[in-house]
VOGU-3710 file (C-alpha; in Angstrom, 3 decimals, decimal comma):
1> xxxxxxxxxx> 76,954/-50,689/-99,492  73,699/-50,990/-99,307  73,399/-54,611/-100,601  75,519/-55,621/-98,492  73,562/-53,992/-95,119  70,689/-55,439/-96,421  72,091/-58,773/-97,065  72,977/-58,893/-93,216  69,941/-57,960/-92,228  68,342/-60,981/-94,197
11> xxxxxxxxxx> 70,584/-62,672/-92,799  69,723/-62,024/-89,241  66,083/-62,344/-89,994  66,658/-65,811/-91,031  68,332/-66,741/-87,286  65,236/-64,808/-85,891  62,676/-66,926/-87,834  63,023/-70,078/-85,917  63,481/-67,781/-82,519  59,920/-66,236/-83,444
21> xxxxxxxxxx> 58,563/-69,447/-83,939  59,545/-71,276/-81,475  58,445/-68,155/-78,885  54,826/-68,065/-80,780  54,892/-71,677/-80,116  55,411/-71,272/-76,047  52,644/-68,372/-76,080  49,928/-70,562/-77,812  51,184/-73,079/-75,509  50,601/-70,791/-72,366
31> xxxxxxxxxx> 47,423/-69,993/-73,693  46,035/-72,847/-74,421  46,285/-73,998/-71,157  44,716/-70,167/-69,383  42,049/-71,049/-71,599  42,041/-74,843/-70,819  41,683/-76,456/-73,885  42,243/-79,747/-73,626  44,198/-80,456/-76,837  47,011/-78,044/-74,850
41> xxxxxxxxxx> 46,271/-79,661/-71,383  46,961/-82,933/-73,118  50,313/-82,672/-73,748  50,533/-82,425/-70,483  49,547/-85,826/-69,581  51,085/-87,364/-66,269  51,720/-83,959/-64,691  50,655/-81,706/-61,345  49,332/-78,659/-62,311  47,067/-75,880/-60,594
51> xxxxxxxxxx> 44,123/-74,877/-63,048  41,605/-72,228/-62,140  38,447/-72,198/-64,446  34,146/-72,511/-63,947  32,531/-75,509/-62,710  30,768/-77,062/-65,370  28,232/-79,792/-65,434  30,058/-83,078/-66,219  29,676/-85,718/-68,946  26,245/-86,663/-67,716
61> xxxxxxxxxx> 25,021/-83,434/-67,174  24,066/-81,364/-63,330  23,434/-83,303/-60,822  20,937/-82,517/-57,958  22,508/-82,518/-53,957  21,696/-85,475/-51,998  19,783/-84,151/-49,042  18,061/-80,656/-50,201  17,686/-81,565/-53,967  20,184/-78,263/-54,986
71> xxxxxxxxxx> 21,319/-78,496/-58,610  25,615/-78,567/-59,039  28,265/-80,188/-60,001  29,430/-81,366/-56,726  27,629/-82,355/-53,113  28,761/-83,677/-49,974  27,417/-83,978/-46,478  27,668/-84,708/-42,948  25,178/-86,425/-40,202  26,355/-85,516/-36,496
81> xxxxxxxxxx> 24,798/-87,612/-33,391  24,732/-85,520/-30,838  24,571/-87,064/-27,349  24,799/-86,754/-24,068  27,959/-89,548/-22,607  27,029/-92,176/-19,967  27,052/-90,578/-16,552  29,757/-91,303/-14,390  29,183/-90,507/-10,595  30,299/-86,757/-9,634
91> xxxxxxxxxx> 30,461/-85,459/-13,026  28,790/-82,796/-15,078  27,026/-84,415/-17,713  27,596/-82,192/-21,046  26,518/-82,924/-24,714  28,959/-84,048/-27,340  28,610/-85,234/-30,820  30,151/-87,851/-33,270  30,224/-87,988/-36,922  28,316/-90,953/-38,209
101> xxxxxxxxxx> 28,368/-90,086/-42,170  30,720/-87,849/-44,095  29,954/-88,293/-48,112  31,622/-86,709/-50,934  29,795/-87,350/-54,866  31,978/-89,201/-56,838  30,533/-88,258/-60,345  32,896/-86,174/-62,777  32,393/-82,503/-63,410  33,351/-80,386/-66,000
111> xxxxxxxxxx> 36,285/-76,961/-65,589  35,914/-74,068/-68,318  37,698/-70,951/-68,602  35,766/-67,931/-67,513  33,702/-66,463/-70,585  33,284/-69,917/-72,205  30,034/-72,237/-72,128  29,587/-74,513/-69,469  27,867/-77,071/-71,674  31,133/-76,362/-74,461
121> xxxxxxxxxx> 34,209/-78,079/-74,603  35,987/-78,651/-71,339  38,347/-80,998/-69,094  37,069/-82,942/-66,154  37,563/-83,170/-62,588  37,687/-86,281/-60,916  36,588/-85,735/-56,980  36,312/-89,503/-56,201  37,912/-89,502/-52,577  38,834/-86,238/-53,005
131> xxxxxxxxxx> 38,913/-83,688/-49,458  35,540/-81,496/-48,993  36,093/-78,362/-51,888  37,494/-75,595/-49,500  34,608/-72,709/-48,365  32,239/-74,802/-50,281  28,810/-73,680/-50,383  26,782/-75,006/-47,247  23,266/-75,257/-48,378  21,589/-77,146/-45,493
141> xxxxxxxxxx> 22,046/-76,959/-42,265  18,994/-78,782/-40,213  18,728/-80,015/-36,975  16,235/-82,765/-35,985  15,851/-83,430/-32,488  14,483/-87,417/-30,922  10,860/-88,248/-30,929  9,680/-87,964/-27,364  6,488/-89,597/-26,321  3,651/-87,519/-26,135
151> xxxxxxxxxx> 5,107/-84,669/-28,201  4,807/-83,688/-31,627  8,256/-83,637/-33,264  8,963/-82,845/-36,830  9,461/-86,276/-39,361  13,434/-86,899/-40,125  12,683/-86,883/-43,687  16,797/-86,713/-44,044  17,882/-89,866/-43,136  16,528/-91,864/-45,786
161> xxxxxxxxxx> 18,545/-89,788/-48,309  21,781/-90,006/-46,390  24,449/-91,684/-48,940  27,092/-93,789/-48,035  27,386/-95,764/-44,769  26,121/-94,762/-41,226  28,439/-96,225/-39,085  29,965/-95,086/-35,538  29,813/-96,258/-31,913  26,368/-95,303/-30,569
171> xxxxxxxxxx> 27,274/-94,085/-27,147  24,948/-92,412/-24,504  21,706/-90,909/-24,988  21,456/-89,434/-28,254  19,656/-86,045/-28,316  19,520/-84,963/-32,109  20,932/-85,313/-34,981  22,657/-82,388/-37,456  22,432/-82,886/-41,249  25,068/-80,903/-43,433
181> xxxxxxxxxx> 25,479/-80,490/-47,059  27,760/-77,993/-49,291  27,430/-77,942/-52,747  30,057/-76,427/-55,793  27,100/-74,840/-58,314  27,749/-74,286/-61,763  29,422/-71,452/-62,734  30,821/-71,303/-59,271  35,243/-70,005/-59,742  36,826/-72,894/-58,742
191> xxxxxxxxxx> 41,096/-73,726/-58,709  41,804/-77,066/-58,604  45,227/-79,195/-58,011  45,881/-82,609/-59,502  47,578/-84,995/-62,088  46,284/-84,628/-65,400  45,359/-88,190/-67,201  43,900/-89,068/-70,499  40,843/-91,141/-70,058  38,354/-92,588/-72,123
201> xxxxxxxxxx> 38,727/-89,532/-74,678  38,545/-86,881/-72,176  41,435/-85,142/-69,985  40,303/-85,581/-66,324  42,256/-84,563/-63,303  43,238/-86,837/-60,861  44,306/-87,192/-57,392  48,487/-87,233/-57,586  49,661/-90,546/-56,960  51,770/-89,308/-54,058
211> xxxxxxxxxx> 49,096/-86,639/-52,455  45,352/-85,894/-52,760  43,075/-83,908/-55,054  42,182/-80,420/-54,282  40,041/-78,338/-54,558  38,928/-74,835/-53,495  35,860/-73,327/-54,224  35,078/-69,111/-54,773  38,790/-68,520/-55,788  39,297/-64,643/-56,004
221> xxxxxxxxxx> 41,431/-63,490/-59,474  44,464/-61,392/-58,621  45,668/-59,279/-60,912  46,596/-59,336/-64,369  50,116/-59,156/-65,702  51,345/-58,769/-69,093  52,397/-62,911/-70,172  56,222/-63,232/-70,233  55,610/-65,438/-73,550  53,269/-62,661/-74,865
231> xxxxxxxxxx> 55,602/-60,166/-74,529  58,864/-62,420/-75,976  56,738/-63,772/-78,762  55,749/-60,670/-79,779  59,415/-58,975/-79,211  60,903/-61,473/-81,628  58,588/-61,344/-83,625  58,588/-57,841/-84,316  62,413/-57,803/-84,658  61,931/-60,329/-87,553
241> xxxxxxxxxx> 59,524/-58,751/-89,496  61,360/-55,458/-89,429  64,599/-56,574/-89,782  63,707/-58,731/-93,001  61,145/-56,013/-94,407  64,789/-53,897/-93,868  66,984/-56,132/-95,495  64,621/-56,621/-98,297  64,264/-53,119/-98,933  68,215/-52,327/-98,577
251> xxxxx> 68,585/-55,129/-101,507  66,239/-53,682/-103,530  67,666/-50,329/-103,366  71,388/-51,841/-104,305  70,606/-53,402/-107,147
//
């Protein structure tokens, strides 16, 4: 009798082996990409994901921000005109601005998961025409006012460094000008949306052909939950190894 309990119960191990496997298999799969390594991420190639990690310096290294020199991953900013519009006859004249340069860096930077090294291996983040990161860091925020004659103003200094083109319809009398920037530093919690592609050796994510990059910077964690995949894999897998040890030992003992 019990030969032939433990028989069964080999038997039924032997349907649970390729179930355990095959649910150890989605688990290292599921962590592979929390912990975005890009062997995992690669088999993902082609596909939209959401991927929360660290900003890490890219394949060249930090970079330093355009206008005050801050060292990141990512800079962008923004030069407002502010003027006053053409007077028409009876109206209140009343300031307005314009945006005459809006500029985003362009240069790849790297995503880890939390706890790794930022200089370690990581995927990529491509940000070339990419939206402004959301809540991004603003790290400058200066306002230079127009030379009058006779009074001593401080030097625009700014301008020179301005990236990108300067372009807009120079209307009225323009009273200062606003300089911007926002930065993504590393080590800064980031959660990024995109198409993953292989390129040049290195898994980069890409605007979606049918949408736009995002990104959004200072992501707060929610809470942990057990894995689904943790908890099958190890289920199954626990059911095999006591169910063969069982039907081993059964055997044994009916021989």
């Amino acid at each position: 009798m019990l030969l032939v309990i433990g028989s069964v119960l080999l038997v039924a191990a032997l349907v649970l082996l390729p179930l355990a496997a095959l649910a150890l298999r989605r688990w290292r799969r599921q962590l592979g990409l929390a912990r975005l390594e890009p062997a995992a991420l690669a088999a993902r190639n082609g596909q939209r994901v959401t991927l929360t990690g660290i900003a890490a310096p890219g394949p060249a290294g930090a970079v330093a921000s355009g206008l005050a020199g801050v060292e990141c991953v990512w800079h962008g900013h923004e030069v407002l005109r502010h003027y006053l519009p053409l007077q028409q006859e009876g109206a209140v004249q009343e300031r307005t601005c314009d945006s005459i340069a809006d500029y985003g860096s362009e240069d790849l930077f790297g995503l880890v998961a939390e706890g790794r090294p930022l200089d370690g291996e990581r995927i990529f983040v491509d940000p070339r025409d990419a939206p402004r990161p959301r809540d991004a860091e603003l790290c400058l925020k200066r306002v230079v006012g127009r030379p009058q004659p006779g009074v001593a103003s401080p030097a625009d200094d700014l301008l020179p460094r301005v990236r990108g083109r300067i372009s807009g319809v120079f209307r009225g009398e323009t009273i200062e000008f606003e300089y911007r920037e926002w930065v993504v530093r590393p080590g800064a919690r980031v959660r990024v949306t995109g198409e993953l592609r292989a390129r040049d050796g290195r898994i980069v994510l890409t605007a979606p052909s049918d949408g736009a990059l995002t990104v959004e910077h200072g992501v707060v964690e929610g809470p942990r939950h057990a894995s689904p995949r943790r908890r099958e894999a190890l289920l199954v897998t626990v059911a095999f190894a006591v169910t063969a040890l069982s039907g081993v030992l059964l055997v044994l003992l009916g021989l």
